[in-house]
C-alpha positions as CSV (number, residue, x, y, z in Angstrom):
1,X,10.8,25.8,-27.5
2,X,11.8,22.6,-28.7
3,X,11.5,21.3,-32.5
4,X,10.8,17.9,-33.2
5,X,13.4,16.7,-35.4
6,X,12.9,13.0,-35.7
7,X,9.9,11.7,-33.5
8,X,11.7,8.1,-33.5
9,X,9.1,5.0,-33.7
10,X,6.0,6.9,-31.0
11,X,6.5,9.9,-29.4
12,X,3.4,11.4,-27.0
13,X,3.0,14.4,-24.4
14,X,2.3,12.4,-21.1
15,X,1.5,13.7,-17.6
16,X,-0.1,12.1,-14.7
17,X,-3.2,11.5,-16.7
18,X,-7.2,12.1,-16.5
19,X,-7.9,10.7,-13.0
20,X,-11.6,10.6,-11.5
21,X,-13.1,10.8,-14.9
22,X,-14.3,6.8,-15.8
23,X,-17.5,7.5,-15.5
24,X,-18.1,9.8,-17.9
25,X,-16.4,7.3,-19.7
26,X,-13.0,9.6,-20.0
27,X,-9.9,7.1,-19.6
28,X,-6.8,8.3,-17.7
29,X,-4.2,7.9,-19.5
30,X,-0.7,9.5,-18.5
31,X,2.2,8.3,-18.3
32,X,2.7,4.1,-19.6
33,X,5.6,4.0,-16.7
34,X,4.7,6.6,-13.8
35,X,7.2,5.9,-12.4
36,X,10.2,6.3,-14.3
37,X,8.2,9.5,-15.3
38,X,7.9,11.0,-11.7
39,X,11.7,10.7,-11.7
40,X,12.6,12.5,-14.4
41,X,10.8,15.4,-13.0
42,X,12.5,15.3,-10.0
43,X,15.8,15.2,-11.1
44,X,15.1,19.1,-13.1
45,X,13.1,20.4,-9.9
46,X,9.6,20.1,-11.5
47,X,6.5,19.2,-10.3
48,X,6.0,15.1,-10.3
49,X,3.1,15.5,-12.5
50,X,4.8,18.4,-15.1
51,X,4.4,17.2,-18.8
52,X,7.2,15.7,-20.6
53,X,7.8,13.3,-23.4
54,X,7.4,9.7,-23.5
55,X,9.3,7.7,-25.8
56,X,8.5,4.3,-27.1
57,X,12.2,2.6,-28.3
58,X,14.1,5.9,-28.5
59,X,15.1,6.7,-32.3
60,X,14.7,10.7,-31.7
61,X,16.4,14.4,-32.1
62,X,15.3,17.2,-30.6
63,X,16.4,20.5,-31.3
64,X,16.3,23.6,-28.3
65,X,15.7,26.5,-29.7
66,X,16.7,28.3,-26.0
67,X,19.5,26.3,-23.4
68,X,17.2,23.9,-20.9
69,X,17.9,21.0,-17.9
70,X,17.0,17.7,-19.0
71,X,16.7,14.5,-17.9
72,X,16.1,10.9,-19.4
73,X,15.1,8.1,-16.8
74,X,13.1,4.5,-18.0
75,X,14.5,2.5,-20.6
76,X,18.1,3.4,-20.8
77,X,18.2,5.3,-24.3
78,X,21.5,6.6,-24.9
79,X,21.7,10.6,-25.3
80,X,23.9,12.6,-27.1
81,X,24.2,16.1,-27.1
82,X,25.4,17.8,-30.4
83,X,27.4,14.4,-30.6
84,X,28.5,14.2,-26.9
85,X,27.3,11.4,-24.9
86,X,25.6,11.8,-21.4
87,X,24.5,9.4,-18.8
88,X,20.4,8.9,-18.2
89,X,19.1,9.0,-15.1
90,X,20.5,12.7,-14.3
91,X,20.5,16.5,-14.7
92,X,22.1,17.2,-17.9
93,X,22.3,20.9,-19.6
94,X,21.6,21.3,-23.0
95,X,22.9,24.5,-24.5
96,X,20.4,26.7,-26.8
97,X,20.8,25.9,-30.5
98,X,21.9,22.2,-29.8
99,X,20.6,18.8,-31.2
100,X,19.6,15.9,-28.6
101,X,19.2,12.5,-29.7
102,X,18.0,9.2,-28.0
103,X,19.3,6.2,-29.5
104,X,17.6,2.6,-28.4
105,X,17.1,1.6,-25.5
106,X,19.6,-2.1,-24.7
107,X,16.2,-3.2,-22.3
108,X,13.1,-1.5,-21.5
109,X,10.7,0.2,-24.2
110,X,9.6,3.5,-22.8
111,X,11.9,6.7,-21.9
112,X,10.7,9.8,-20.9
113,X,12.8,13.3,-21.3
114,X,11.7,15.8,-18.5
115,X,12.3,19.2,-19.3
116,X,12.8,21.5,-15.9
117,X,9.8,23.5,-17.0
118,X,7.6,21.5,-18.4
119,X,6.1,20.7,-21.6
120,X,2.9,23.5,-22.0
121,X,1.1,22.5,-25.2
122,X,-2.8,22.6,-24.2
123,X,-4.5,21.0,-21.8
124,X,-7.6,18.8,-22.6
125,X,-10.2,17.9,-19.7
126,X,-7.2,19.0,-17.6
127,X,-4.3,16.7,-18.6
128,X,-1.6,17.6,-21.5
129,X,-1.7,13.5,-22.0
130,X,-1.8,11.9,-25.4
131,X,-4.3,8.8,-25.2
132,X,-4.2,7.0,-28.4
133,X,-7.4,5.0,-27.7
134,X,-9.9,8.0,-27.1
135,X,-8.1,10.2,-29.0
136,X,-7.8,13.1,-26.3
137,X,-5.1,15.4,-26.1
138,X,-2.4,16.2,-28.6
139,X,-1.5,14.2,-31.4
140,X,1.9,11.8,-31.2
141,X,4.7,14.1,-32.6
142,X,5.8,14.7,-35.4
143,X,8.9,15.7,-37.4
144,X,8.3,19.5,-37.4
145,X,6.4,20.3,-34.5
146,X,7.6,22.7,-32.2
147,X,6.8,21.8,-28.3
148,X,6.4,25.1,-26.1
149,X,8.1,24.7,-22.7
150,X,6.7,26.0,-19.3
151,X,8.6,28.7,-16.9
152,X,11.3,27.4,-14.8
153,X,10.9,30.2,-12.1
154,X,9.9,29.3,-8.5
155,X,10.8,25.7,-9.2
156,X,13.3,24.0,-6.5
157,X,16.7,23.4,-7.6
158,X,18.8,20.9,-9.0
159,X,19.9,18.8,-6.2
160,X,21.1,15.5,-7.3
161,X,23.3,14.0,-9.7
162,X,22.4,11.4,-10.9
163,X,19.6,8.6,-9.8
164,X,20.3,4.4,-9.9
165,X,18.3,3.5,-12.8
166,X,16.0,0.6,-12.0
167,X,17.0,-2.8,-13.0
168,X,15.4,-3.8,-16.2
169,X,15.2,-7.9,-16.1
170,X,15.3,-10.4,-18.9
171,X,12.3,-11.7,-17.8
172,X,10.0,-9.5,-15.5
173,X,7.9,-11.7,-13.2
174,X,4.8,-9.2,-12.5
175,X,3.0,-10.1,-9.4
176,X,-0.7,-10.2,-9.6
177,X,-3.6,-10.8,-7.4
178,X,-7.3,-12.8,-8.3
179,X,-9.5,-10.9,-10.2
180,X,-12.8,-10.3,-9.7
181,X,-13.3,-12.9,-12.1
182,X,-11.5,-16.1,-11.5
183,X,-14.3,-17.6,-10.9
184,X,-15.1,-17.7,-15.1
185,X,-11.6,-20.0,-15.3
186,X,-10.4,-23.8,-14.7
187,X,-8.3,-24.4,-11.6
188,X,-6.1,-25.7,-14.6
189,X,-6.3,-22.1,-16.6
190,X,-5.0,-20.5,-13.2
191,X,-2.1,-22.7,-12.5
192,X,-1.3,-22.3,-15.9
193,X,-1.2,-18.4,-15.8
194,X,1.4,-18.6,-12.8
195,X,3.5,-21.5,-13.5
196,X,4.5,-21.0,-17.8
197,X,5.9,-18.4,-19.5
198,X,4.3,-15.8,-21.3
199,X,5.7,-13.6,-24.5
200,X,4.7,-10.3,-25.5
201,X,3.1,-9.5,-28.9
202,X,3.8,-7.4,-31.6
203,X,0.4,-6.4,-31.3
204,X,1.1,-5.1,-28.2
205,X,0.8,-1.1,-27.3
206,X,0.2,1.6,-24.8
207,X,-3.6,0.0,-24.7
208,X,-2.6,-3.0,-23.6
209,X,0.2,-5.4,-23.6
210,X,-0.8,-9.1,-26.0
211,X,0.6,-12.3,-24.4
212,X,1.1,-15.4,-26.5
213,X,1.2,-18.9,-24.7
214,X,-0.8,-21.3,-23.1
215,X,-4.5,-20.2,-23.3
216,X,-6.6,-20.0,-20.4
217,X,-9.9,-22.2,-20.2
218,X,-13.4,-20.8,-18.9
219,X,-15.4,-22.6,-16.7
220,X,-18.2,-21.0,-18.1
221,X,-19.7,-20.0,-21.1
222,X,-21.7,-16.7,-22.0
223,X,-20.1,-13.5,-21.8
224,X,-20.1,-10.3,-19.5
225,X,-22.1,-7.0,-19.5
226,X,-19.6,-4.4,-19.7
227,X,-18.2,-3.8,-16.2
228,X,-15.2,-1.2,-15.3
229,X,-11.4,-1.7,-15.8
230,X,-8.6,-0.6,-14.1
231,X,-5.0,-0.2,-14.9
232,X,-3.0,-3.6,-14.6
233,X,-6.3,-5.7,-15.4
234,X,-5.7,-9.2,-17.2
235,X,-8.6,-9.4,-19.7
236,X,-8.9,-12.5,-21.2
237,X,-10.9,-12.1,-24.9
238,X,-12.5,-15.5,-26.6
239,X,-9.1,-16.4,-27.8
240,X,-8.0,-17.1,-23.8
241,X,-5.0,-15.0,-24.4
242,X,-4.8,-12.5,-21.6
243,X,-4.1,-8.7,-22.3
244,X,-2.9,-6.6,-19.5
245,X,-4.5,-3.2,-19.9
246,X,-1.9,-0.3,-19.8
247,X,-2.7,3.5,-19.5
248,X,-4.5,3.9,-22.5
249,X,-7.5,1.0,-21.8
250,X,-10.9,1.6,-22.0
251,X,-12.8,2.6,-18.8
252,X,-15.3,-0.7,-19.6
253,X,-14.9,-4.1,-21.1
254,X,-17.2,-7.4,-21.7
255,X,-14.2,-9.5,-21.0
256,X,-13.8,-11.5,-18.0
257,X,-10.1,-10.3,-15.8
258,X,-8.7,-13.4,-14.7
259,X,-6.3,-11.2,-12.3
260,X,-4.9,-7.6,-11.6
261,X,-1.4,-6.4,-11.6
262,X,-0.1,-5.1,-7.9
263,X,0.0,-1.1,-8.3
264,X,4.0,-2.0,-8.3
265,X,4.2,-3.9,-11.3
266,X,2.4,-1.7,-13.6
267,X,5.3,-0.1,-14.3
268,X,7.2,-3.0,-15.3
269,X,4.5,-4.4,-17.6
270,X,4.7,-0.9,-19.5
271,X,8.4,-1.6,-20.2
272,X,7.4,-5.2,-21.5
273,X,8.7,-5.2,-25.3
274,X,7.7,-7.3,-28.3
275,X,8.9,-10.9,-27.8
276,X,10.1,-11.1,-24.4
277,X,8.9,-13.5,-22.1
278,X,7.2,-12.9,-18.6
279,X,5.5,-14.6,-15.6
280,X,3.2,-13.9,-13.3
281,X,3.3,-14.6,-9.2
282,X,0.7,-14.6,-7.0
């Protein structure tokens, strides 16, 4: 059992999500950065897809109520153990009765703490996943609440030490690929979406990240029935500021998307945080 101390700014339950469900309308959610969240499951032997918790700009304690393997990978958060610091990115024991806190992360803007176990609050349609836009699995924690943990037996054991944590750069360039709207834009709004600079929003969440800058100019006017969205989409709202959607988008949208994201820079675009700059590649 773990007790929420101090949730920090957002803390959800994520796990691989509600795939196969869109058209019932059901979004999939999961984790923002699957990545970094596959990894900290490895590193305590669990399942890739075992629940853990997803932190948006550290700011937490935790307190174990029994001794557990943990494991913090994404934006590098500094943790402390009853006071003692530990690396991220590998295996680290924390005794029963102790406090863990993440500070801030220096880059990034999502870590996630595996537990080798797993979280086991509740399923909902199958996934333990909190998806703030639907409103679908557990609530985002809260100081007080007490997270039950799975069994560790017949997991695999520990086996490595410690994992490279990915490079976090000062400003990402995301590759993307036309959309299956382009068509909707000026040649002039598409050079200018992969040759200037972008900056994230405040306004910017696990929805869907906000970009300020140079707004991109239909070539028609009217607007869309609503048609399905994917992960990584760039939909571009009446203001021509383009959002990319992020796990916790809407299966549909009356927007036109300009482009996509590549599958491998989804991740990246989740660690996006407010006021840092980005470009897109074709």
């Amino acid at each position: 059992m773990i007790e929420v101390v101090r949730p920090g700014p957002l803390a959800t339950v994520q796990d691989l999500g509600r795939p196969g469900r869109a058209h019932l309308g059901v979004p999939c959610s999961g984790a923002a950065d699957e990545r970094a969240f596959r990894l900290a499951n490895r590193l305590v032997g669990n399942p890739e897809g075992a629940a853990a918790v997803e932190f948006t700009f550290g700011g937490a304690a935790l307190r174990f109520h029994g001794h557990a393997w943990v494991a913090v990978t994404g934006a590098p958060a500094p943790l402390r153990v009853d006071g003692r610091a530990y690396g991220t990115h590998a295996p680290v024991h924390v005794p029963a009765g102790a406090l863990a806190e993440l500070g801030n992360p220096a880059s990034g803007l999502r870590s996630y703490l595996a537990v080798r176990g797993g979280v086991a609050v509740d399923e909902v349609l199958g996934s333990r996943s909190t998806d703030l836009l639907s409103g679908l699995g557990p609530p985002p924690l809260s100081a007080g609440d007490r997270i039950p943990l799975g069994s560790a037996e017949g997991l695999v054991d520990i086996a490595v030490d410690v994992a490279p944590p990915r490079r976090m750069p000062e400003t990402p360039v995301l590759n993307i690929r036309p959309g299956p709207r382009d068509d909707w834009f000026t040649e002039e709004a598409l050079t200018a979406l992969t040759s200037t600079l972008y900056q994230v929003s405040p306004d910017s969440n696990r929805v869907g990240v906000r970009l300020d800058g140079p707004p991109l100019v239909r070539a028609r006017d009217g607007e869309l029935g609503s048609e399905g969205m994917v992960t990584g989409s760039l939909q571009v709202p009446p203001s021509g500021l383009p959002i990319i959607f992020l796990a916790d988008h809407p299966t549909t949208g009356g927007y036109p998307v300009v482009a996509v994201l590549v599958r491998s820079a989804v991740p990246d675009a989740a660690q996006l945080r407010p006021g840092q700059r980005v470009r897109f590649r074709v």
